[in-house]
C-alpha positions as CSV (number, residue, x, y, z in Angstrom):
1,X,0.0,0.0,0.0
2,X,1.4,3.3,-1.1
3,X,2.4,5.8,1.8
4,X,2.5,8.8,-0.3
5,X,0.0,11.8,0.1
6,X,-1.4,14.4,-2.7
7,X,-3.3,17.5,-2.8
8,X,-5.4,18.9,-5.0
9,X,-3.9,22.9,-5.1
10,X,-7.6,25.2,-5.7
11,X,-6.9,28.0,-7.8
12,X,-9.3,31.1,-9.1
13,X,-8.2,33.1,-11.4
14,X,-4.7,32.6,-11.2
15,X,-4.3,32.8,-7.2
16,X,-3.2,30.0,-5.3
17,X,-6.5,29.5,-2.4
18,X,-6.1,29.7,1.5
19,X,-7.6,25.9,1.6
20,X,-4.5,25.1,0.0
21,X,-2.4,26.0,1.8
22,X,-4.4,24.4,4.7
23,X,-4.1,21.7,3.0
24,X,0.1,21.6,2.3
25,X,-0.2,22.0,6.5
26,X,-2.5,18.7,7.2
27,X,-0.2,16.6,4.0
28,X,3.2,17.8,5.3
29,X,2.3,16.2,8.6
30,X,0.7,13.3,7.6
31,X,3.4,12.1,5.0
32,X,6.0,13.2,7.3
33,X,4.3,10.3,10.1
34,X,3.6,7.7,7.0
35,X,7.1,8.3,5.2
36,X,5.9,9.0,2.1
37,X,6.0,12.0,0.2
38,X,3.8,14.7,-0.1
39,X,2.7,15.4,-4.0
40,X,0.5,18.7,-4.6
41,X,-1.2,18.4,-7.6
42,X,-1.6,21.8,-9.9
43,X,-4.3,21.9,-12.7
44,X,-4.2,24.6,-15.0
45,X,-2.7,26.3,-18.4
46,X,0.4,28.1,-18.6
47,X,0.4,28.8,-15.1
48,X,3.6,26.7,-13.5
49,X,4.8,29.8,-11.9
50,X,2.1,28.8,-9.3
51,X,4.0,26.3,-8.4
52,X,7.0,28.4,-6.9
53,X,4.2,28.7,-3.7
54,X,3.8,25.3,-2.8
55,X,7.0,24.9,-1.1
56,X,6.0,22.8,1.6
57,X,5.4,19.9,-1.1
58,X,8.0,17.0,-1.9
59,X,7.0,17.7,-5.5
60,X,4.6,19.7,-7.3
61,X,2.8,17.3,-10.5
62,X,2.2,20.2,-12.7
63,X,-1.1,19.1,-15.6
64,X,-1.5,21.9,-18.5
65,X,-3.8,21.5,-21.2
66,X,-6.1,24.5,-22.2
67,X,-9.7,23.0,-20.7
68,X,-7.9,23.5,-17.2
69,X,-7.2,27.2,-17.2
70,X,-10.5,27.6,-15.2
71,X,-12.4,25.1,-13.4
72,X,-14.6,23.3,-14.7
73,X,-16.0,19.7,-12.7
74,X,-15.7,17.7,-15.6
75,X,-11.7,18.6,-16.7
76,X,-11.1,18.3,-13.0
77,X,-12.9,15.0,-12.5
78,X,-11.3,13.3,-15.4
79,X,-7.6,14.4,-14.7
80,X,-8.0,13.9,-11.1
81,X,-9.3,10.4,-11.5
82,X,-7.1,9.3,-14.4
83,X,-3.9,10.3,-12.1
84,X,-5.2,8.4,-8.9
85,X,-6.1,5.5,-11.5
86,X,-2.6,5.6,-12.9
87,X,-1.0,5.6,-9.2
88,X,-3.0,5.6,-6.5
89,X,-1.7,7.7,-3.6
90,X,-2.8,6.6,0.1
91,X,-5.0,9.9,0.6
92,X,-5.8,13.1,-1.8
93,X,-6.8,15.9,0.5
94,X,-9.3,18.2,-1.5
95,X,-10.4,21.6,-0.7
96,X,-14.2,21.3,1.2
97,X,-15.2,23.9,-1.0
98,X,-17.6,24.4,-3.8
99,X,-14.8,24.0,-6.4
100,X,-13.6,20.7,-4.3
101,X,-16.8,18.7,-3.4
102,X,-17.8,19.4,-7.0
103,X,-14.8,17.1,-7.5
104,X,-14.1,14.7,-4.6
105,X,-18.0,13.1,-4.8
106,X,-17.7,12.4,-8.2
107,X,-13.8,11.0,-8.5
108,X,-15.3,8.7,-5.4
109,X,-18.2,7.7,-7.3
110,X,-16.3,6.8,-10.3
111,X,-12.8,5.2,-8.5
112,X,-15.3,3.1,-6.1
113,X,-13.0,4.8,-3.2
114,X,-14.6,6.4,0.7
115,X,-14.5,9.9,1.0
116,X,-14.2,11.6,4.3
117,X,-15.9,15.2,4.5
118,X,-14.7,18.0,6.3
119,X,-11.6,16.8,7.9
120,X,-10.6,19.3,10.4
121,X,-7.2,17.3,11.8
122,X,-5.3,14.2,10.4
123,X,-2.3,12.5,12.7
124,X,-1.0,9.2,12.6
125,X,-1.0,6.9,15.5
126,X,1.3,4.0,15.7
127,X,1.9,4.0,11.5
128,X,-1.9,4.6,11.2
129,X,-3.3,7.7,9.6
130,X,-6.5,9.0,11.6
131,X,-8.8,11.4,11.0
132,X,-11.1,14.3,12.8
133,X,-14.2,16.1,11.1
134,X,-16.8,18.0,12.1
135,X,-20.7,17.6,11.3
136,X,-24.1,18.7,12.7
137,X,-23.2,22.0,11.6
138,X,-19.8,21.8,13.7
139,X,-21.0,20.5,16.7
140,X,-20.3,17.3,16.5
141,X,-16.8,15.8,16.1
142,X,-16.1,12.9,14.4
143,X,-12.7,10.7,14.6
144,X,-11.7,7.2,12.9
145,X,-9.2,5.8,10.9
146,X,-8.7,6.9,7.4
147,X,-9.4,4.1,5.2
148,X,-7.2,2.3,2.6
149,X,-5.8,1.8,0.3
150,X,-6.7,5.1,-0.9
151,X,-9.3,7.3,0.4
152,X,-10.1,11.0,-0.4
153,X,-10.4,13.7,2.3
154,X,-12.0,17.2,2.0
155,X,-10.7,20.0,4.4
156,X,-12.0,22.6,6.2
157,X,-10.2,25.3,7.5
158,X,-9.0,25.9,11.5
159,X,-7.7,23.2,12.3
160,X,-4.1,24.1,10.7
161,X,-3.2,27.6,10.1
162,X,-2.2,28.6,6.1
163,X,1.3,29.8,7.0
164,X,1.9,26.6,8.0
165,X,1.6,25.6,4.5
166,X,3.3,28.2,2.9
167,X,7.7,27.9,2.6
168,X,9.6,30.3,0.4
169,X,11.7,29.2,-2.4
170,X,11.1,28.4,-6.3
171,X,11.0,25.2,-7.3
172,X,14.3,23.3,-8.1
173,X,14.0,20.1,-10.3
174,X,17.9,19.3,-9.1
175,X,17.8,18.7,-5.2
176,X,15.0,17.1,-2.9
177,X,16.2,20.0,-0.7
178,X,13.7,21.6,-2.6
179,X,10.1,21.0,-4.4
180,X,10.5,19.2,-8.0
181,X,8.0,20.2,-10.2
182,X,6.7,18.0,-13.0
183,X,4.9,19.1,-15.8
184,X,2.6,16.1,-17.2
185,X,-0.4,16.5,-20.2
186,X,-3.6,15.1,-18.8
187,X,-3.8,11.5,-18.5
188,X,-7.2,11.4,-20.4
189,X,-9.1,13.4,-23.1
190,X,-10.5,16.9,-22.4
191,X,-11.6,18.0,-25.4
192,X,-15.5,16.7,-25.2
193,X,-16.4,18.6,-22.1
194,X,-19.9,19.0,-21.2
195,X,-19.5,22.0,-19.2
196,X,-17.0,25.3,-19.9
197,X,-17.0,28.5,-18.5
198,X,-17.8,31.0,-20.7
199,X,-16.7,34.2,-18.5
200,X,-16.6,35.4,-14.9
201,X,-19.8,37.9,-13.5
202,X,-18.3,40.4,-10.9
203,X,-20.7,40.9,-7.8
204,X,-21.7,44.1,-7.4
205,X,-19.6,46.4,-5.1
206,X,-20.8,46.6,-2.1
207,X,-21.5,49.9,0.5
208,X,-18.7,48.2,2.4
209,X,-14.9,45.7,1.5
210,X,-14.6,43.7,4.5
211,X,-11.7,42.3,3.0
212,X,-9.9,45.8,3.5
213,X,-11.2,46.4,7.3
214,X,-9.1,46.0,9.9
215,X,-11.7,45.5,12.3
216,X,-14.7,43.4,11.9
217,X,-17.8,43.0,14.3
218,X,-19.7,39.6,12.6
219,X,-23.1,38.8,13.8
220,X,-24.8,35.6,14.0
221,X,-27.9,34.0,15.1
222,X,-27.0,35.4,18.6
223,X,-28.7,38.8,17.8
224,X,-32.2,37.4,17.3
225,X,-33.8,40.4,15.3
226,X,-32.7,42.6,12.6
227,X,-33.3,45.4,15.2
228,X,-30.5,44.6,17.0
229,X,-27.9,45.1,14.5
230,X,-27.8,48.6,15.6
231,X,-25.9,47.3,18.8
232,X,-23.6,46.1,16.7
233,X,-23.3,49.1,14.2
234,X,-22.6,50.9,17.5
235,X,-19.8,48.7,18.8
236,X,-18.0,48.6,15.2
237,X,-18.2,52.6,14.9
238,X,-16.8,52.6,18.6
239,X,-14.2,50.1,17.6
240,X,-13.8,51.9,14.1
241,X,-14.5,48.7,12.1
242,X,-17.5,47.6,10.2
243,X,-19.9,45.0,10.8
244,X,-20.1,41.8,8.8
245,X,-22.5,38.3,9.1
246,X,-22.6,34.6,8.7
247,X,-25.1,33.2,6.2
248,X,-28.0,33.3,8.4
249,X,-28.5,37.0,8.9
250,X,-27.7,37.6,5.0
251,X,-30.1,34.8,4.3
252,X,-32.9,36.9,6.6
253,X,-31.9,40.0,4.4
254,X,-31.2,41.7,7.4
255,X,-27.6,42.7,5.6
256,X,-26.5,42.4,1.8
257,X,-24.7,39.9,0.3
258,X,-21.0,42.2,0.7
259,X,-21.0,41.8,4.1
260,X,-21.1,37.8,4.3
261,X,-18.3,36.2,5.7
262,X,-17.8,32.4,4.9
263,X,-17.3,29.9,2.1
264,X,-20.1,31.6,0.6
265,X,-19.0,34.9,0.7
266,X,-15.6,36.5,1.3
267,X,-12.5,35.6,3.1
268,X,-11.4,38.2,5.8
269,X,-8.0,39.4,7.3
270,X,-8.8,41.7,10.0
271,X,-6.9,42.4,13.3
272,X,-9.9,41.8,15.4
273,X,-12.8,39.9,14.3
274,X,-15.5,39.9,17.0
275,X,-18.3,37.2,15.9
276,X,-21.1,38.0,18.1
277,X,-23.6,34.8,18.6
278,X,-21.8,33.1,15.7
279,X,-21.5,29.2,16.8
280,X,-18.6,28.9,13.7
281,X,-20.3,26.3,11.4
282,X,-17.5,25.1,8.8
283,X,-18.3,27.1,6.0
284,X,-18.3,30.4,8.0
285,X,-14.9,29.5,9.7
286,X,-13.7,29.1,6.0
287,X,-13.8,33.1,5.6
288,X,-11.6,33.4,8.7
289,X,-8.4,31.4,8.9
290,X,-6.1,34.5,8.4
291,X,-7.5,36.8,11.3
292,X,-4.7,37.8,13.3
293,X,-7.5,38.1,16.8
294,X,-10.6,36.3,17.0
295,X,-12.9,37.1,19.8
296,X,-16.0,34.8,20.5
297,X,-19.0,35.7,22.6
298,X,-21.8,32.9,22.6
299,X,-24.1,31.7,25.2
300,X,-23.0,27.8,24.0
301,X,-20.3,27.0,25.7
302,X,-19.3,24.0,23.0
303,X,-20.0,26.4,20.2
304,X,-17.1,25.0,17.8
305,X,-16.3,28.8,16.9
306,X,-14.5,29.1,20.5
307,X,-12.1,26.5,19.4
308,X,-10.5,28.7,17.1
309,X,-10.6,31.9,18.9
310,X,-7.6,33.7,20.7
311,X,-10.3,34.9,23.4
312,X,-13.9,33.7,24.3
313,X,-16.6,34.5,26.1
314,X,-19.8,32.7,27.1
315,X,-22.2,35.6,27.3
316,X,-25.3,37.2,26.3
317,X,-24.2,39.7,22.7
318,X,-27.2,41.7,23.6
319,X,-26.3,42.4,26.7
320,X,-22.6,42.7,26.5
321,X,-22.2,44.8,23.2
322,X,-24.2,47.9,24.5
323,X,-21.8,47.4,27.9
324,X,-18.4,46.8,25.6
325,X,-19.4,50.1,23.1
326,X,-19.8,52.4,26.5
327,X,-16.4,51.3,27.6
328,X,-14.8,51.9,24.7
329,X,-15.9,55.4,24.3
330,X,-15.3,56.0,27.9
331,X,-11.4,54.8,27.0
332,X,-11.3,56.7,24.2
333,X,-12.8,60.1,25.2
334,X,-10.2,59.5,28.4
């Protein structure tokens, strides 16, 4: 049975994804305890330079062909599926993303191999590779052994941090010092694809770019009505930040589309993010792996968010945020 690891490197638009590098943290450590060798996997058309990023790799298996310089599910599918057909690795960590699940259910389906969905931890215990994901909307965890001989994996993010993943350095084809790179055509034919992307639509702009604030004050469920979002308009204009959500209050309508955080929505990189009755479901936790502070406030103690924060608190938002904004201006105008 092979020992070797891959990982499917997510791209949009020629930008290497945060999952990825996620992902380069969770293979590095489980090749490292298997003694194999970690193998990221980069799909796309004339884009090798990508490739100088994924230094935390053993080797990078470079596929170029014109039908992956976007993503589509059926160019991924088939090269994905041809490679692990050709030599199948002992896991391929994808992305638990749109892009990826588009991609790891099908591959499954058509290899006859398990899939394990959102994998927030992998170690290996006594030579055997185990596994810890989250379900029930986070607030359940889930552990086992990660089944052979190969098996696919999606991550989520927090459970490694993306620097962890990322190592400086181009690639060098001479040395195992450093990452080889390969460049390989597709192992199958691309040229009868059902599906192609025609062209990207840009979202509107929004009133606000959370991706540019520094501070961030997300709500949740915690605030019960859309009248109290002026609680925490008043705490982020205190603080000097903005506020943003998780998908249930953009869902309600209570706040546009530009201010969700999450898979969903936009990935954030503030100094303090503040998520106010936010239990931290996977796919809002996705939006946040690169906040330098996070502060949780929930009245569920084994709300999964506070396993990621810096600080918590188990406390009423309604009743602390009013409390919180009155101290800060009484710091401020002092």
């Amino acid at each position: 049975m092979s020992q070797h690891i891959w990982l499917v490197v997510e791209t949009l638009r020629g930008v290497v994804s945060e999952i990825s590098y996620t992902m380069l943290a969770a293979g590095r450590e489980l090749a490292d305890g298997l003694g194999g060798r970690l193998t990221a996997l980069l799909l796309g058309y004339n884009t090798q330079e990508l490739a100088a990023t994924l230094g935390a790799a053993d080797s990078v298996t470079y596929v170029d062909h014109a039908a992956l310089a976007d993503f589509t599910p059926d160019a991924y599918q088939r090269t994905i599926a041809g490679m692990i057909n050709e030599d199948p690795p002992r896991a391929v960590l994808i992305g638990h993303t749109s892009m990826g699940m588009d991609v790891a259910c099908s591959v499954g389906i058509q290899l006859g191999v398990p899939l394990i969905t959102s994998c927030r931890r992998i170690r290996v215990e006594d030579g055997t590779p185990r596994y810890v994901s989250v379900t029930c909307g986070g607030k359940v965890m889930v552990e086992g052994e990660i089944p052979g001989p190969t098996c696919l994996v999606t991550m989520v993010p927090g459970g490694y941090k993306p620097e962890a993943g990322r190592r400086e350095g181009a690639p060098d084809p001479s040395t195992w010092l450093r990452t080889k790179v390969y460049r390989l055509a597709p192992p199958t034919e691309l040229n009868d694809l059902r599906v192609s992307l025609q062209r990207y639509v840009e979202p509107e702009a929004g009133d606000v770019d959370i991706t540019r604030e520094s501070i961030l004050v997300s709500v949740g469920r915690g605030i019960q009505q859309q009248d109290n979002l002026k609680l925490a308009e008043a705490l982020a204009a205190a603080l000097g930040g903005a506020v943003s959500a998780s998908r249930p209050i953009v869902d309600k309508g209570w706040l546009p589309t530009s201010r969700l955080v999450g898979k969903s929505g936009k990935a954030v990189k503030p100094r303090l993010y503040l998520a106010l009755g936010i239990s931290g479901a996977p796919e809002h936790m996705e939006g946040v792996p690169d906040c330098e502070t996070l502060i949780a406030i929930n009245t569920d103690e084994r709300a999964p968010i506070f396993d990621a924060a810096r600080y918590g608190a188990v406390a009423d938002v309604l009743k602390l945020m009013p409390v919180l904004t009155e101290k800060i201006k009484q710091a401020k105008s002092g």
